[in-house]
Every structure is written in C-alpha cells, then in structure tokens.
N, C-alpha and C positions, 0 to 999 in steps of 0.2 A: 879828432874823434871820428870814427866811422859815421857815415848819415846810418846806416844800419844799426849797426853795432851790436847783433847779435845771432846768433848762430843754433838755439832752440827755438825747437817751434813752440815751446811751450811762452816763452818770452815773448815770442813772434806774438802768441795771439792776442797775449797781454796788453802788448804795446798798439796792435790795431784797437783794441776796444778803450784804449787811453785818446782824450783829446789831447794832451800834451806830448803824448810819446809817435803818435802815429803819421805825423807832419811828413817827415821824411820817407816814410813808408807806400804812403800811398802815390800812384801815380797821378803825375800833374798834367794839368788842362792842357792843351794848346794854346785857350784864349787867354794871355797874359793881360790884366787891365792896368792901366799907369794913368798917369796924371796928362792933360791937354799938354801942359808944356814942354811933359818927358826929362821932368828933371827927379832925380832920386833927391829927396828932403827928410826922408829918414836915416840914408845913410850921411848926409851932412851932420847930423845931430854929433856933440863931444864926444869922445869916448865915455867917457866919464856917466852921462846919459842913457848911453847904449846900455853899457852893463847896469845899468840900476835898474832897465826897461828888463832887461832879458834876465837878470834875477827874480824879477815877478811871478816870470813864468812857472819858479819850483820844480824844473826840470832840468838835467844838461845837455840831454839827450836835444828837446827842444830849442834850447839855449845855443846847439850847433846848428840844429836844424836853419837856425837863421840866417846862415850863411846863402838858402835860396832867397834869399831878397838882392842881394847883393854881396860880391867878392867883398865888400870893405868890409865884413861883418864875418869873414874868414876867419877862424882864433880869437876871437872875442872870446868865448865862452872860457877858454882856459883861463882868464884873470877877474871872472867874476867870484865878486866877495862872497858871494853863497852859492855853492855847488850840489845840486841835490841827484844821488843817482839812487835810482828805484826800481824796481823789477830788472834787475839786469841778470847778467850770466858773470860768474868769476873770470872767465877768459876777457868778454870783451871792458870787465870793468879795470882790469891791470891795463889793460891796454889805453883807458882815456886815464887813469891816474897819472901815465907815466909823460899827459902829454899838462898835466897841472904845471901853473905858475906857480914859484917856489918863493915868499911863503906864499899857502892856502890860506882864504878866509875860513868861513864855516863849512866843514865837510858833511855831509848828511847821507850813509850808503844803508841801502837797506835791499838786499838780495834777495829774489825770488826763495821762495821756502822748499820749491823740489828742488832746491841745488843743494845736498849738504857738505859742506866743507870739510874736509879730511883738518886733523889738528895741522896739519903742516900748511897745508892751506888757507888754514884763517890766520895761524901767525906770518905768513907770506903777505895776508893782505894788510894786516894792522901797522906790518913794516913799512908796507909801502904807505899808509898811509902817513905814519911818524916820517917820514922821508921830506914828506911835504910842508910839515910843523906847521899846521893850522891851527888857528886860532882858537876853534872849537871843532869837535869831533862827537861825531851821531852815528853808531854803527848798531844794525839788526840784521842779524843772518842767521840760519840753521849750524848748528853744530853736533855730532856726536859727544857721547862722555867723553872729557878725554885735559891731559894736559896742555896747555898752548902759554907760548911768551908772550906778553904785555910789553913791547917797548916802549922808552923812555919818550915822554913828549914834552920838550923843555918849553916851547912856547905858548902852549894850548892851555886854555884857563876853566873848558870844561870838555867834560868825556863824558856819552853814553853809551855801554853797550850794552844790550840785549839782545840775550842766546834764548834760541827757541829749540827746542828737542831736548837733549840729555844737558847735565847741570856739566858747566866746563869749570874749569880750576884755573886760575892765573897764575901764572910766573912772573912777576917782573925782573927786570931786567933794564930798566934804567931810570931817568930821576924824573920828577913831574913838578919840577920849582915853581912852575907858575899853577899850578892846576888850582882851585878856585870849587870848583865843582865837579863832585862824581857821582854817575847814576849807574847801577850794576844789576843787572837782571837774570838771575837763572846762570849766573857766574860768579864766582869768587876766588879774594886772593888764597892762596894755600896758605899764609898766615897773616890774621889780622892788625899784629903787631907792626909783621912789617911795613906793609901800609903806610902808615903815618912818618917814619924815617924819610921814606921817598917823596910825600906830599907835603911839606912844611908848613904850605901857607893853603890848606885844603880848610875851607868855611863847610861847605854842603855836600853831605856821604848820603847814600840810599842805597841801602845795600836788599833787594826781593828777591825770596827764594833763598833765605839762609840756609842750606841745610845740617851747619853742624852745631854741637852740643853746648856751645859757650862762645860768648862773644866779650871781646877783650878791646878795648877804645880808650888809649890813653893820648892825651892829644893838647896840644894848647892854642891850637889853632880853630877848632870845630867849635861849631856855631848851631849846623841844625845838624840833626842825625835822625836817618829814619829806617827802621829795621823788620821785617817781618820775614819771622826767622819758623819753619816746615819743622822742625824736629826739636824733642823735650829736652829743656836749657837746663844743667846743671850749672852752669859759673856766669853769670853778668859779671862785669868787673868798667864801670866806667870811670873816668879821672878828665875832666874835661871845664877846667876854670874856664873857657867863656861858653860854652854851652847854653842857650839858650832857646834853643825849640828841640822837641824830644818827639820822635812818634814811636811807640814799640810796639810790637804784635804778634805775639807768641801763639800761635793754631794749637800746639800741640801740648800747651802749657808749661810746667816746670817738673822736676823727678824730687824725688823724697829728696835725695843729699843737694839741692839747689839751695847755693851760695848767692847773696846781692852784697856787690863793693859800689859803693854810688859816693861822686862829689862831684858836683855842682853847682855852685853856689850862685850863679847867674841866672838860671834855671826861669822862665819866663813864662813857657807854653809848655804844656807836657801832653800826653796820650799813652795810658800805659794799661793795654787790655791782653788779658790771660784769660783762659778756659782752666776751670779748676776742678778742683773732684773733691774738695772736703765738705766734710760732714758736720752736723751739729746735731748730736744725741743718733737715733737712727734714724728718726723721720727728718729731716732735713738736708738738700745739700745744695751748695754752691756750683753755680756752670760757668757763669763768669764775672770776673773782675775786670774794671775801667777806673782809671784812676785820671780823672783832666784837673786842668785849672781854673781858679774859680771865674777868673772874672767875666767871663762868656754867661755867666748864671748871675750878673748883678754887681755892679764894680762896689754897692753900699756893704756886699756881706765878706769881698775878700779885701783885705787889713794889709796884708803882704805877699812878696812874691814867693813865699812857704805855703800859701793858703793850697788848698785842694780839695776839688770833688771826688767822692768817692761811688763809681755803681757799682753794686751790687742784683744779682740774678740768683734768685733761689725761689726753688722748688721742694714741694711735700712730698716725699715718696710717698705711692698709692700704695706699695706693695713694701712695706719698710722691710729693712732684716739686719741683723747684727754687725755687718760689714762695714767700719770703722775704716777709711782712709786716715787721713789727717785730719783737723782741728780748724774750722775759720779763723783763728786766730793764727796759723800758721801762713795759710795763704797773705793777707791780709797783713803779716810782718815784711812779704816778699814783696811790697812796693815802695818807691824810693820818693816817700810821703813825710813830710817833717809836721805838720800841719794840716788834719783833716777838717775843712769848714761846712762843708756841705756831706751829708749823708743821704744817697738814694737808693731806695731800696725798691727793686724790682720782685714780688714774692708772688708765686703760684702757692693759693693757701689750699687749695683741696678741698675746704670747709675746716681746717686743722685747728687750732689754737697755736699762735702763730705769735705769743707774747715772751716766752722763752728766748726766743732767735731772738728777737727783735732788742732786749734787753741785753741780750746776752754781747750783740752787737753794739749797739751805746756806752756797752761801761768800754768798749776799745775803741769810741770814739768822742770819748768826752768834751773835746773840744769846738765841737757843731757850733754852728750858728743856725744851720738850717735841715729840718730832716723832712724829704718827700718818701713818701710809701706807696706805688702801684700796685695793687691788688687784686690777683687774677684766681679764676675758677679753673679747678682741671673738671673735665664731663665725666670718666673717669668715677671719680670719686662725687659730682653731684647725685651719683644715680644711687648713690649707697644713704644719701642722708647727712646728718652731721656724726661726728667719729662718736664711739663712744667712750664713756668715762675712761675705761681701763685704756685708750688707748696712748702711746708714748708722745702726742707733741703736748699730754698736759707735763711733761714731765721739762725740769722739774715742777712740783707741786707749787711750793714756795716765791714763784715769779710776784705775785700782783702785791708780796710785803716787801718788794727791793725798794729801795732809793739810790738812782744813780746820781753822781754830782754833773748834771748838766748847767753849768753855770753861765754857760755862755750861748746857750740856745734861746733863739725869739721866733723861730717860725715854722711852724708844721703843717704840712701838707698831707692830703691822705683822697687818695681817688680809687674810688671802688669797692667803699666802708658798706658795709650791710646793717651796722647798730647790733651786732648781738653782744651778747653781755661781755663777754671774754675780751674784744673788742674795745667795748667801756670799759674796762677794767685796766685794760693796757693805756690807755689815754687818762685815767686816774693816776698811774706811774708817775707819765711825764709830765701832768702839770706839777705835781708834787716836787717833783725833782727839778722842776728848772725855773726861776725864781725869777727870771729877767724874760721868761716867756712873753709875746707883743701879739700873735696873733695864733688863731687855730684854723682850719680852709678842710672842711669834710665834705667831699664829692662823694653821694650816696650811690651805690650802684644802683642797675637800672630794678624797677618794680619795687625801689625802695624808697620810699620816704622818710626824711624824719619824724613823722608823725607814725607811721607804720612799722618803726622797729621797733626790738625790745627795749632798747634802752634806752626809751625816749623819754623816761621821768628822770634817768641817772645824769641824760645829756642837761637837762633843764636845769638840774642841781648845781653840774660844772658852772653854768652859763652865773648860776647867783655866789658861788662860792667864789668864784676868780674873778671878779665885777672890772677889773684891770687890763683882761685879756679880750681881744676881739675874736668873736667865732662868726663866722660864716659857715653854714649851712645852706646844701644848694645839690640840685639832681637831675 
C-alpha cells in the first residue's frame, strides 16, 4: 500500500487533519529517539501481536504506515483481521485491495463523499471486494441513481452498504450462503422476493429508505426484520415462521387499496407505526398509529406473546368539514395485531367532547387490560371557549347510554382531565362497563383541582358507588 496513497487534494487535507491518517504524510524529524540498548522490542513482539496492535488503530492507511518503525512491520497490514479504509479515493483504494490477504477479515470502506462513483464503478469495487471473501463487509460511498451488480459473497456472514446521493437498485448476481446479516441503506434489491433464494440462512434484513409500493418477505430463515419504507404501501405480504423481532415504519402511511398478508407466529417484539389520515365523524382524525408489545408496559398485564400495545394520536379539527377519508376502524384492521392489551390514546381534545371517539374506539378494542388517555389543548380552539351545543364532536348524541363489554380491563389512566361534566360522563361508561375494573389514576391538568371542577360531586358519587375500585386523584 502506498505510505501516500492518494492523489486528491481534497483527501490530502482530510488525511492531514486525521491523527490516524496523517503519520506518513507528514515530514519526519531528524532526531530519531530509541532505546539505551538500541534493540528494536516492538518489532520482536509475534506476529500474531503486531496485528492485533495495528488493528486498534481503525486505520490501514495507518496500519502501513507502521512499516516506519521498522522493515519487519513491511505487509503486516495486509493480513490484518480488520481492515478499515476511510476517506480514501477509488483509484488508490483498488490499488491497496488488490494488495489484501485472501481470505479478508472484516472489511470496512467508506469513500470520501466528493468522489461519486459511476454505476460501473461501484460494481467494479464490490467485485473487488467479493474477490477477497471476507468475513464481514461494511461498505458507504456516494452513488448516482442508477443500476449496479451485487456479487455473490459465499463466505461473508454480514454486509452493510450504504449509498448516500440517489437511491441505487441491486442486481444480484450470485449466492450469499453464509450471510447471516444484511444492512441496506438508500439501496435495494430490484426484487424482494429474490433476495431470500440467495440468502438461505439470512437471520437480520434492514432494509432504510424503501422506496417502493409493497414489500414482499417470505422467508424461513428471518428472525429480525427492520423496514422503513419513504412511499404509500399498498401490499405488505409477510410469511416468516421464525420471525421474531419486527420494526416497520411507514412515513408516508398506506393508500386506500392497501392489502396486509401477515404470519408469524413466533412474533416476540414488534414496532409497527404508520401516519394515517382517517376520520371519525368530521371533527376527528387520526395522524398516527404504533402498534408494540406489551411487555416493556409491565410483564403482570401481557398474558401472551399475541398481547399488544396500541398508540393512538388524534386530533379535533378546529376548522371540521365534511371531508370523509376512511374510517379508524379501517386503519386500525391494517395492523398485524391478534390481541390488543394495552390501549393509549394520545388525543388533542380542543375543548371538544371527546366521549364518541373514545367509545367508539373501545367497542374495537375489547380486550384491554389497560386504557391510558393523554389529553391535550390546542390554543387554537382555547381562545374560542368551550364548543357549542350544535357542534359535531357531541355527535353522536347517544354516546353516555353505550355499554361496551370491557371484560377484561382493570386499569385506567387519564392525564390531563379538567372534570367537566362530559368528561364524567365518559368515566361513568367505563366503570359500568367493565366489571373487573381494580383501579382509576386521574392526573388533573394544571389550575385544576379536584376540588375546583365541575364534576366534583359526580367524582365523589363514583368514589361511593364502586367502593371495590381504587381512585387516585392527584395534580
């Protein structure tokens, strides 16, 4: 490897303002210092030694540079187990690839960001990497939009690359038997299907910066999968018997004709948040869905590995109007939830009457054990007062005579309650309706006391009516 090794000056300055890259660069003393007895005892040290020393450094550049200590320390660098090249130039990086011990340990190349790679030029370099069949592969460089070949790396158990500038497209082009782990950034395969033929025994996919319409994972080897996909998903379609950690994340949420195929029945850890656009009546809508697991919220209230959290974000339009997306029950069929235990709801109330939603939401989630409620003001709408009668979040009328079958709820949370009546009214529902209720936890907002709301004789009533249930009251 060149003590140089490179030929921009844009690298050049890089590499002086680096303490690990700059060693060779700069000019050396005259006054060499050594030891009284002038024996070299660093370069006696094993081989074996040497390179575990000079892998520390996270440089190769450096890692040659060593060779100014002493000749014995000549090509060392080339059979170190971890090879890290960084700021370099494509020219002089071909050139130390071509001088690698065959196989590679862990490769790690990450090219300066003004160099961008022509397509023929980064599948030039990924070849030369697969050439070397390293163990692990860590690739970050600039690329145009553009198609490039994925060669086949039969010995390598993990690959990252990440493309910075325009989204590249893979072709593969040969087998990945051993690969174990994949991290794909601002790249992907041109079809996701194929993928898995080639990677048999692939445990961990991460696929950032999805940009297309459906994503397709049929697999009996995946274990964790993590996806955050830039454009509106019509087809999920997963089939994934050992699946067991799930992260998804959908920016741009789902389209009307969006399809969910889900099985996994090993399913352990999940993460599954969408931005939504549905409504409820006209004053309400949803902005987003999260869907986890329970047992990060209390391992006493999840029972099994179906259990799940549900958030929920919703907001009162200040300025409602008849425009009707979809339905919360629609979005809310689009998570691959067998068992909802925990219900949280995030709601911007406006000053609205907010018993509707809230109801309306419960009868599709019957099977809580546990409902929290954060309860926020828009300014908006405090400057106007409280709504009036004719306005639509009383609608419908009918809400405070439901009974929903909460059978299996014991614990309700509610931060940000003010006590007005409508309020009581809605907390009359659900003690009614859920039989095995254990505790109530009212966090008054602020200048509010329970002594100071309105529905501070109705709260009192609760307190002697349900003599079973503990309330806590607190602000």
């Amino acid at each position: 490897m060149d003590a140089d090794g490179v030929r921009c000056k844009r690298c050049r300055g890089t590499h002086l303002a680096s303490p690990c890259c700059r060693v060779g660069l700069l000019r050396r003393s005259p006054r060499i210092r050594c030891r009284v007895d002038g024996e070299d005892h660093i370069s006696a040290l094993p081989d074996d030694l040497r390179k575990k020393i000079a892998s520390h450094l996270h440089c190769a550049r450096a890692a040659a540079n060593m060779s100014l200590l002493s000749n014995s320390w000549h090509g060392l660098w080339r059979g170190l187990p971890v090879l890290d090249f960084h700021d370099i130039a494509p020219g002089p990086l071909h050139a130390a690839l071509a001088q690698v011990a065959r196989p590679a340990g862990s490769l790690n190349i990450c090219l300066s960001q003004h160099h961008d790679l022509s397509a023929a030029g980064a599948t030039s370099l990924l070849h030369a990497a697969a050439s070397l069949e390293p163990a692990k592969l860590d690739v970050t460089f600039r690329s145009p939009r553009a198609t490039m070949e994925l060669p086949g790396f039969e010995r390598t158990t993990s690959i990252t690359l990440a493309f910075s500038g325009e989204r590249v497209i893979l072709r593969l082009v040969g087998d990945f038997n051993a690969l174990e782990v994949l991290y794909l950034e601002n790249c992907h395969p041109m079809n996701l299907d194929d993928l898995f033929p080639h990677c048999p025994h692939l445990r961990k996919l991460t696929i950032s910066i999805w940009p297309l319409d459906s994503i397709k994972v049929h697999s009996s080897s995946i274990q964790d999968l993590d996806t955050y996909v830039v454009s509106s998903l019509r087809v999920v379609d997963i089939v994934a018997p050992s699946l067991r950690k799930l992260r998804f994340d959908a920016c741009q949420g789902t389209g009307d004709d969006f399809s969910l195929s889900f099985s996994a029945p090993l399913l352990e850890d999940v993460e599954w948040s969408i931005p939504c656009c549905s409504t409820f009546g006209v004053m309400w809508r949803m902005w987003n869905l999260t869907l986890l697991k329970t047992p990060a919220y209390g391992p006493h209230l999840a029972s099994s590995v179906e259990d799940s959290c549900l958030q929920l974000h919703i907001v009162g339009n200040p300025y409602p109007s008849g425009n009707v997306v979809r339905s919360f029950g629609q979005d809310i069929s689009r998570i691959p939830a067998r068992r909802i235990t925990i219900l949280e709801l995030n709601i911007v109330t406006g000053l609205h009457v907010y018993g509707a939603v809230v109801l309306d939401l419960l009868e599709r989630c019957t099977s809580i054990e546990k409902l929290g409620m954060m309860l926020g003001r828009c300014p908006v709408t405090e400057l106007r007062g409280t709504c009036p009668a004719s306005c639509p979040c009383h609608q419908p009328s009918n809400w405070r005579s439901r009974c929903i079958p909460l059978f299996e709820l014991k614990v309700v949370e509610v931060h940000g309650f003010s006590g007005e009546d409508h309020e009581a009214d809605l907390l009359k529902v659900i003690l009614k309706s859920a039989p095995m209720l254990e505790s109530v936890n009212l966090g008054f907002t602020r200048n509010v006391s329970p002594e100071s709301c309105s529905s501070y004789e109705e709260l009192l009533n609760m307190l002697e009516e349900y003599p079973s249930i503990q309330f806590d009251l607190y602000y």
